[in-house]
NUKE-932081 format. One record per residue: residue in three letters; chain; x, y, z of N, C-alpha, C, O in turn. Coordinates in steps of 0.2 Angstrom, whole numbers, plus 5000, padded with zeros to 4 digits. Layout:
<nodes>
{node ALA A {X Y Z} {X Y Z} {X Y Z} {X Y Z}} ...
</nodes>
This chain:
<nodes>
{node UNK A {4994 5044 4998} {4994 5043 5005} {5000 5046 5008} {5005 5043 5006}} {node UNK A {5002 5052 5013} {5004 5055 5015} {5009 5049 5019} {5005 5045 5022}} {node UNK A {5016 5047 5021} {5019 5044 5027} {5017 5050 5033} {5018 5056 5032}} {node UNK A {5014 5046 5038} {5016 5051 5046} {5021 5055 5046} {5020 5061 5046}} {node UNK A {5028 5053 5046} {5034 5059 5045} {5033 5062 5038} {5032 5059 5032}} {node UNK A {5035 5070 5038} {5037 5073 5032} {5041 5072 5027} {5040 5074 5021}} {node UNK A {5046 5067 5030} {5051 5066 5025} {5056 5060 5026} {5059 5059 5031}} {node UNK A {5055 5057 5021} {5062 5051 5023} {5070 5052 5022} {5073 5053 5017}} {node UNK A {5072 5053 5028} {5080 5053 5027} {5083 5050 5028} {5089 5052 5026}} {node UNK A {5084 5044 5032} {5087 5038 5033} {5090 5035 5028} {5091 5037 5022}} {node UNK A {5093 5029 5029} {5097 5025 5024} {5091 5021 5020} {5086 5023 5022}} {node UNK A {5091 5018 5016} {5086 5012 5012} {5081 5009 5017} {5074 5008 5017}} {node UNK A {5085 5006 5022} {5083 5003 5027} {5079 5004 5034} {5074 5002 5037}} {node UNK A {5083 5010 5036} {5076 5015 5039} {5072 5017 5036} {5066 5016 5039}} {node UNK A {5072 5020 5029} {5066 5023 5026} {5062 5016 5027} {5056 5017 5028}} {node UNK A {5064 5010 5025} {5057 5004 5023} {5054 5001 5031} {5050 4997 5033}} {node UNK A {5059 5004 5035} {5057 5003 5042} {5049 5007 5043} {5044 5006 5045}} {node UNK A {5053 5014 5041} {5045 5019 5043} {5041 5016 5039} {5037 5013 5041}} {node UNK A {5041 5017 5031} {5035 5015 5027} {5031 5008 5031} {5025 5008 5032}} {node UNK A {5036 5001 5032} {5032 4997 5035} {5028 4999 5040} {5022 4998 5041}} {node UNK A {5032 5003 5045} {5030 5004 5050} {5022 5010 5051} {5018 5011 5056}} {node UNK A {5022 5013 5044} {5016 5018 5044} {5012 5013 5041} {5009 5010 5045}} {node UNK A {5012 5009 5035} {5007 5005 5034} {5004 5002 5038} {4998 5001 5039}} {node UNK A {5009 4998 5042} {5002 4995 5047} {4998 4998 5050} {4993 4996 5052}} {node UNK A {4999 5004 5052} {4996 5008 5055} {4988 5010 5049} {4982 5012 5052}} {node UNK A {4988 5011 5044} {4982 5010 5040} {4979 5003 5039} {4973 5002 5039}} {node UNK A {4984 4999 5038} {4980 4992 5035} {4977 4989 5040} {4979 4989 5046}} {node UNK A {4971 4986 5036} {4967 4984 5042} {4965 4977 5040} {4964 4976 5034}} {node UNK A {4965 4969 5045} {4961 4965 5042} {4956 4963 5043} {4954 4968 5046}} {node UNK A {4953 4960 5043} {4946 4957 5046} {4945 4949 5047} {4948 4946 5044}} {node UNK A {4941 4946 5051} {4939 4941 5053} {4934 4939 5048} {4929 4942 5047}} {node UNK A {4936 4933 5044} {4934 4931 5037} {4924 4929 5037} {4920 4930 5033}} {node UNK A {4922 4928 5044} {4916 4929 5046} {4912 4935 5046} {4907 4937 5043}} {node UNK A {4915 4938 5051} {4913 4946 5051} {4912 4948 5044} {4906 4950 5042}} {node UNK A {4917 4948 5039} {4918 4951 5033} {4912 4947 5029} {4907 4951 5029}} {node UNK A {4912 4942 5026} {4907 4939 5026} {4899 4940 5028} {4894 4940 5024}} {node UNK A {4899 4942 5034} {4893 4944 5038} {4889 4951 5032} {4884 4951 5028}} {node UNK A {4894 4955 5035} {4893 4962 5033} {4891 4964 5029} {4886 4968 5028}} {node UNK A {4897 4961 5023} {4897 4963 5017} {4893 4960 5011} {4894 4962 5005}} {node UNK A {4889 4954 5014} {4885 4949 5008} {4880 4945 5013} {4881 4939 5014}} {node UNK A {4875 4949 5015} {4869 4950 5020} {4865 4942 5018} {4859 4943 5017}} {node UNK A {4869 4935 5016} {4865 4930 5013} {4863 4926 5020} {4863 4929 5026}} {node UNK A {4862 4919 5017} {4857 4917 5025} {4867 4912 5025} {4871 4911 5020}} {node UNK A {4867 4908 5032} {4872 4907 5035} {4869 4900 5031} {4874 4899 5027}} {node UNK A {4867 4897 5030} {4866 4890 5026} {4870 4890 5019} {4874 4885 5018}} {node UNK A {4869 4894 5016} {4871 4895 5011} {4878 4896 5010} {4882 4892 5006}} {node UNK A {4879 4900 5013} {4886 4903 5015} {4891 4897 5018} {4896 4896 5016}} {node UNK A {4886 4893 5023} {4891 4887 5024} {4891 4881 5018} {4896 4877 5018}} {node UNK A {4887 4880 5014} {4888 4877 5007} {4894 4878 5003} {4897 4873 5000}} {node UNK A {4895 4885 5003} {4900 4887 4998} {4907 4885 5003} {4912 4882 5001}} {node UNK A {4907 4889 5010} {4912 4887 5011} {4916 4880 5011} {4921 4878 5009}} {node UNK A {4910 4876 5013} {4915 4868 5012} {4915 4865 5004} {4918 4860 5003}} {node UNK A {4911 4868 4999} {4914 4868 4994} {4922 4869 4991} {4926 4866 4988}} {node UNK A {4922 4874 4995} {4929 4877 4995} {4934 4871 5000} {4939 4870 4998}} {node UNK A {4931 4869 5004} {4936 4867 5007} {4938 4860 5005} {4942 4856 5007}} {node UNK A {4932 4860 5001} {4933 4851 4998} {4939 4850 4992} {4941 4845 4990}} {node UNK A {4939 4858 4989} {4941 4857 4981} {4948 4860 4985} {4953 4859 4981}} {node UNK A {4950 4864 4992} {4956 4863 4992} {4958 4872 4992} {4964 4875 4992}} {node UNK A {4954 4874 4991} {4955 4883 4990} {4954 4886 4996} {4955 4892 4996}} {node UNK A {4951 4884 5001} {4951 4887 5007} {4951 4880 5012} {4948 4875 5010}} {node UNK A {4954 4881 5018} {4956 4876 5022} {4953 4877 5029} {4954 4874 5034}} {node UNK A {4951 4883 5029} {4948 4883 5036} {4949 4888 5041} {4946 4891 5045}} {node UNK A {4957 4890 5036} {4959 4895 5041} {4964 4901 5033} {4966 4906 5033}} {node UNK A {4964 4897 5030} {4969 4902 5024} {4968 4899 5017} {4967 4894 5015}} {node UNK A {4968 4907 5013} {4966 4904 5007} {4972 4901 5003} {4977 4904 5004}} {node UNK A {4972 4895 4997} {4977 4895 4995} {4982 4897 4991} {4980 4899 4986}} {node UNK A {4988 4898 4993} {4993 4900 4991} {4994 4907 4990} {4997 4910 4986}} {node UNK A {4992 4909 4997} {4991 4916 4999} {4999 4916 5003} {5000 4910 5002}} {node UNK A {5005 4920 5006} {5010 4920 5008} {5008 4920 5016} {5003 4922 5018}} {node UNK A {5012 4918 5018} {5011 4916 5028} {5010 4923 5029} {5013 4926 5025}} {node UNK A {5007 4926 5035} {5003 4932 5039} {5011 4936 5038} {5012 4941 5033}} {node UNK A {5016 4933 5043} {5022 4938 5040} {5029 4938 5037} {5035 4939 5038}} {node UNK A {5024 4936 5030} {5030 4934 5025} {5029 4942 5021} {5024 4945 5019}} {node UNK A {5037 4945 5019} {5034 4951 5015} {5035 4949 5006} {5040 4946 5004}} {node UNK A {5032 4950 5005} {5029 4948 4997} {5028 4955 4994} {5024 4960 4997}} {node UNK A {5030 4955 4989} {5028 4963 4984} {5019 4962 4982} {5017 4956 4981}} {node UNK A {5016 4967 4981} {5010 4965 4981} {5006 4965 4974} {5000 4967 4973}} {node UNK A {5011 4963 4970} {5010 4960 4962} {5009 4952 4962} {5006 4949 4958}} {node UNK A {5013 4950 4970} {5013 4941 4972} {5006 4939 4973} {5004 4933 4972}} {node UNK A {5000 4947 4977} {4995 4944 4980} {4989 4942 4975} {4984 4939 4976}} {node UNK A {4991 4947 4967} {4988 4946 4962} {4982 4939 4962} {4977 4938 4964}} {node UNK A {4989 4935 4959} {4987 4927 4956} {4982 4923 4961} {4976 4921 4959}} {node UNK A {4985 4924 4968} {4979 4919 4972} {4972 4924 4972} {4967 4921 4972}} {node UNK A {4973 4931 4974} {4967 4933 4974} {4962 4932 4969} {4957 4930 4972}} {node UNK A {4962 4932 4963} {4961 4929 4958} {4959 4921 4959} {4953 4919 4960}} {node UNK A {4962 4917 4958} {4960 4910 4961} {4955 4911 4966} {4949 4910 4965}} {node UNK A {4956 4914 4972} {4950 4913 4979} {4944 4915 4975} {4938 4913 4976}} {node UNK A {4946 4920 4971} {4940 4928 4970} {4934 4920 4963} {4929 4917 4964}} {node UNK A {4937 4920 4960} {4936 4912 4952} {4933 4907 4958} {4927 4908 4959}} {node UNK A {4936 4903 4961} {4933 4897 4966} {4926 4900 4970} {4921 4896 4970}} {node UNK A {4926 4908 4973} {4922 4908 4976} {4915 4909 4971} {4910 4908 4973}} {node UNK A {4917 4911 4964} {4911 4913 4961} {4908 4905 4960} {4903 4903 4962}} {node UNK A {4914 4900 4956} {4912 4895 4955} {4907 4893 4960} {4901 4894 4958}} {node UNK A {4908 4891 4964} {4906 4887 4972} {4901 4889 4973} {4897 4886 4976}} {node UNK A {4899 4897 4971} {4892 4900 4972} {4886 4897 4966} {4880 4897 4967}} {node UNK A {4888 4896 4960} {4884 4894 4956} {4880 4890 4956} {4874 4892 4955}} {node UNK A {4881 4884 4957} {4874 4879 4958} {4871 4879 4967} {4866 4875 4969}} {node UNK A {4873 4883 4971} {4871 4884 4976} {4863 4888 4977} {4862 4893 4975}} {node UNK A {4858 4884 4981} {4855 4888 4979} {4851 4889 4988} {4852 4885 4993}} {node UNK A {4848 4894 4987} {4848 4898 4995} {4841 4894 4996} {4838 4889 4993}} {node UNK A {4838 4898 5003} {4831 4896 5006} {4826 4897 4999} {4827 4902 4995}} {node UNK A {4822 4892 4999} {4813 4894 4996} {4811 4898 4998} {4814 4899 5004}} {node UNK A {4808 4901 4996} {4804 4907 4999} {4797 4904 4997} {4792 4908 4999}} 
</nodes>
């Protein structure tokens, strides 16, 4: 991924100013619903099972998964590994005896 500017010439501190400053400009987040919607076409019944599974067992709260770093906390993103991992494991878990509409 190219920076917008050709070249960094600044001190340490400008250079991480641009770099942050170009990142946000590509990252993007999503509204955990939408993303949900889109990406895993299930029925919302379901979907809402697992959620309060989750929110019973304490791994999602409603609004943040756990032990994820606050919106603008800067964290290396080796930090985001371990919980990813946890949400990614609780969410399989939680799907598992779940079971959708009869057909």
């Amino acid at each position: 991924m190219a920076l917008s500017k050709s070249v960094l010439t600044g001190t340490a501190s400008t250079d991480r100013d641009e770099v942050d400053a170009d990142f946000a400009k590509r990252c993007r987040v999503a509204d955990t619903t939408d993303f949900v919607q889109r990406m895993f076409p299930v029925p919302s019944d379901t979907i809402n099972k697992v959620f309060a599974k989750l929110q019973t067992s304490g791994i999602y709260d409603g609004k943040r998964w756990k032990d994820f770093p606050l919106e603008k906390a800067r964290v290396k993103e080796k930090a985001l590994y371990a919980p990813f991992i946890q949400a990614a494991n609780a969410i399989r878990e939680a799907t598992e005896p779940v079971e959708g509409p009869k057909n």
